[in-house]
N, C-alpha and C positions, 0 to 999 in steps of 0.2 A: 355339376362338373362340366356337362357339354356347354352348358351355356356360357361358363368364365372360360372356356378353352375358344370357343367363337369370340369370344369378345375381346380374349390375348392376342389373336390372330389379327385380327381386323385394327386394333389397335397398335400393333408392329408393322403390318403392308401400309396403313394410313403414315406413321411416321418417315416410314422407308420414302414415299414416296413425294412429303413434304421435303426430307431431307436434297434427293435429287433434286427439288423445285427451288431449293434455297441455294445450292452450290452453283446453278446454271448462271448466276449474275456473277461471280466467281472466277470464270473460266477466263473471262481477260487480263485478269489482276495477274491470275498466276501465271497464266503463259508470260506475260510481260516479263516474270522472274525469271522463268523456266527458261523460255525460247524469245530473249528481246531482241526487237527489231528497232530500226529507223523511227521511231516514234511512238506515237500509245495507241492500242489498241481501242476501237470503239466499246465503252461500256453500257453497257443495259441494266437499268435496274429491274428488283423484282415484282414492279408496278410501274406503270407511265405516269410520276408524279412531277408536278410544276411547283417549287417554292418562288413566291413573288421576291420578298426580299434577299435572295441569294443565285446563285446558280449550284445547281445539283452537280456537275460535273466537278466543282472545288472542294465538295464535301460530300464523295460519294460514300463514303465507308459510314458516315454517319447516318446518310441516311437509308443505307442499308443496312444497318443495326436497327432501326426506327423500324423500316418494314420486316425486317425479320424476327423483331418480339410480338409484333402485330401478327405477322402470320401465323407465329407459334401460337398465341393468344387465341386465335378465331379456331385453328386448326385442335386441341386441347377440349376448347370447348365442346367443339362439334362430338370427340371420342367419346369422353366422359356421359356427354347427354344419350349417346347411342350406346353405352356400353352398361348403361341403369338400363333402358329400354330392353336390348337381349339378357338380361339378366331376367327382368319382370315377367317379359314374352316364356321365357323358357322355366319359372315357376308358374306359369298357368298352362304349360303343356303337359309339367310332369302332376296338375291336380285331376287330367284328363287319364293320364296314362295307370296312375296310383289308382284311380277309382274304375278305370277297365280291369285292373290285376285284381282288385276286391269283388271284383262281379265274379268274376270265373274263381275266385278262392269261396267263395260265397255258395257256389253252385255244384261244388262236386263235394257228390255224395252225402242229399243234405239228410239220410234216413239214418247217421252213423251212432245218433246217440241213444242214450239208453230209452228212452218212450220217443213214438212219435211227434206227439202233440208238443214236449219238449223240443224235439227238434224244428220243426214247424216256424216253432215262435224265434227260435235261435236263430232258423237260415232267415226267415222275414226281419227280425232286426237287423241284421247286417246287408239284406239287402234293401233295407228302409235310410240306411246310414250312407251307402251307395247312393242309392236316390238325392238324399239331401246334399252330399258331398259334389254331385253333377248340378246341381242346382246352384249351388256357390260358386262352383269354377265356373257357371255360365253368366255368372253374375260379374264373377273377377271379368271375365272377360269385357263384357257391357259395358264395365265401368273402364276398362284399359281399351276399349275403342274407343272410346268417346273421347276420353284424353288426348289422344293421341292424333287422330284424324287429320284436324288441323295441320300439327306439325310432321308429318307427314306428308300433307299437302304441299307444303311449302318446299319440304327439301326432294322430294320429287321432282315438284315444279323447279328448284335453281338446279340441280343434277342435269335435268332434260337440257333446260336453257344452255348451261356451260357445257355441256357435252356438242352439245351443236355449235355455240360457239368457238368451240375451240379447234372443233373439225373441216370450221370455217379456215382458221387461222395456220393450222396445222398445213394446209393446202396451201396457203397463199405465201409463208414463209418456207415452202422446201427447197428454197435457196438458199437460205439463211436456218442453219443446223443448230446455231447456239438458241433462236426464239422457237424453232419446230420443237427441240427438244423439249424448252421451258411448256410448251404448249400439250407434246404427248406426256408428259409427266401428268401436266391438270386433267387433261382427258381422262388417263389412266385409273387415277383416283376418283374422278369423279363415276365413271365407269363400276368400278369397284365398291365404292359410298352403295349406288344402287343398289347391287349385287347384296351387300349386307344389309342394308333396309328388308330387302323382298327376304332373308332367306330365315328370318326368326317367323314371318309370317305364315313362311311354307311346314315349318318346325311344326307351329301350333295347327296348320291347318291339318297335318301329317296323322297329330296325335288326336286329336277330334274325327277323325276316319277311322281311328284305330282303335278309339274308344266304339264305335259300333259294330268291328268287325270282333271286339273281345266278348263284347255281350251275344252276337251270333252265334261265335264259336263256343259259347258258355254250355255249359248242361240244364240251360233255364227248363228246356223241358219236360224235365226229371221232377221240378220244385211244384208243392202246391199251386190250384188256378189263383190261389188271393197273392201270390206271390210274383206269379206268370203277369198279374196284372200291372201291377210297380212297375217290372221289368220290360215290359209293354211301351209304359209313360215314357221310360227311357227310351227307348228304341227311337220312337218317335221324333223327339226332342232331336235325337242324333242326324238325324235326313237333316237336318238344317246344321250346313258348316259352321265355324266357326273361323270367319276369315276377317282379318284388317287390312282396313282400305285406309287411303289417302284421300279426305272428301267426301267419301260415300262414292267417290270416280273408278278408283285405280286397285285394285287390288294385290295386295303387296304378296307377291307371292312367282316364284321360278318361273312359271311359265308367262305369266309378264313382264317378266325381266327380259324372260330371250325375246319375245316379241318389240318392245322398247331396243334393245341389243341388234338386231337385225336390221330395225328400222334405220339405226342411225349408222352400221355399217352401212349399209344401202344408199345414205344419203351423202355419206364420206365417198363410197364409188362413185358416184354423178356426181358429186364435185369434179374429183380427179379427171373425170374424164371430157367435164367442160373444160376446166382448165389445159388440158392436153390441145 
């Protein structure tokens, strides 16, 4: 449920903010309605496109129907590819969080049955089952870095690009409110893209800490040594996070996000203040 709730979100701010980026070529049309003057307003489309055999200003409306199924088109795909991704991400934090809750249900009180030696074999099965269940999610996981990395890499890498890009543009158009706007809209999202890339990674890394703080706080000390020993292998295993990068470079996760985030506010200031 947390994960289709992230995913609903991320997929309505993503549209919200495509929507504002589609209306901004718009704004002259309708003033011309609204508020007409002495002549036509300069239109902008919502790309700097060149057709050879026509002129774009005779068939604006077509050809911003052209880039607006196009935008919806790239913009769609992008949700859907991200919204399997936190869906995936967030089934392998709850195989993390399911098999902490079976360590500590595992561990209290494991002398309750009727012989010892019964009990023994009862609490080590189940926490032999543990074992193996942390050893799958470690595997899900293996196999969902590896996947992933690359395209990770990539949409890191065009986020960073366009975010600077456009903080370029953002500066240099703040004379000009209808392209600043078109400009803080791609920011915005682009901005926010990141934001939901790092924060499924922060999720799993969350639950990966929390799988060793469940087994700590467990009653493992109360269980047989052959038992203490499994639970041992676990512990272990757990000192090594379970974090997805971009590359094997970038590691998707909150606190690289704010440092990315500062960076390029930081570099939006020293623009500003060259330009001044």
């Amino acid at each position: 449920m947390q994960g289709n709730r992230m995913a609903q979100f991320y997929h309505n701010t993503l549209v919200t903010f495509m929507v504002l980026f589609l209306l901004v070529p718009l704004t002259s049309p309708i003033l011309d309605i609204v508020h007409p003057i002495n002549g036509t307003r300069t239109r902008q489309q919502l790309l700097r496109v060149n057709y050879i055999f026509f002129d774009g200003d005779d068939y604006f409306f077509y050809i911003y129907l052209q880039l607006f199924c196009a935008a919806a088109v790239v913009v769609f795909t992008i949700i859907s590819t991200d919204w399997l991704y936190m869906l995936i991400i967030h089934h392998a934090s709850g195989l993390f969080a399911v098999c902490g809750h079976r360590v500590q249900k595992a561990t209290v009180n494991p002398n309750n049955s009727t012989g010892t030696a019964v009990s023994e074999n009862y609490t080590y099965e189940k926490i032999r089952n543990c074992a193996v269940m942390h050893s799958e999610a470690i595997l899900f996981y293996n196999i969902l870095n590896g996947s992933s990395q690359g395209s990770y890499l990539i949409q890191v890498g065009l986020n960073m690009l366009g975010i600077s890009v456009t903080a370029v543009q953002i500066i240099v158009n703040l004379d000009r409110p209808e392209e600043a706007m078109r400009s803080v809209a791609f920011c915005g999202a682009s901005q926010f893209h990141l934001f939901l890339l790092s924060l499924p990674g922060q999720v799993l890394l969350d639950h990966c800490s929390d799988l060793a703080d469940n087994i700590y706080s467990s009653t493992w000390y109360g269980t047989p040594v052959q038992i203490q020993k499994v639970i041992y292998v676990m512990q272990i295993r757990c000192k090594r996070f379970c974090s997805l990068t971009a590359g094997g470079l970038y590691e998707m996760n909150i606190e690289n996000f704010g440092v990315t985030f500062k960076t390029c506010m930081s570099y939006i200031t020293m623009l500003m203040s060259l330009k001044d």
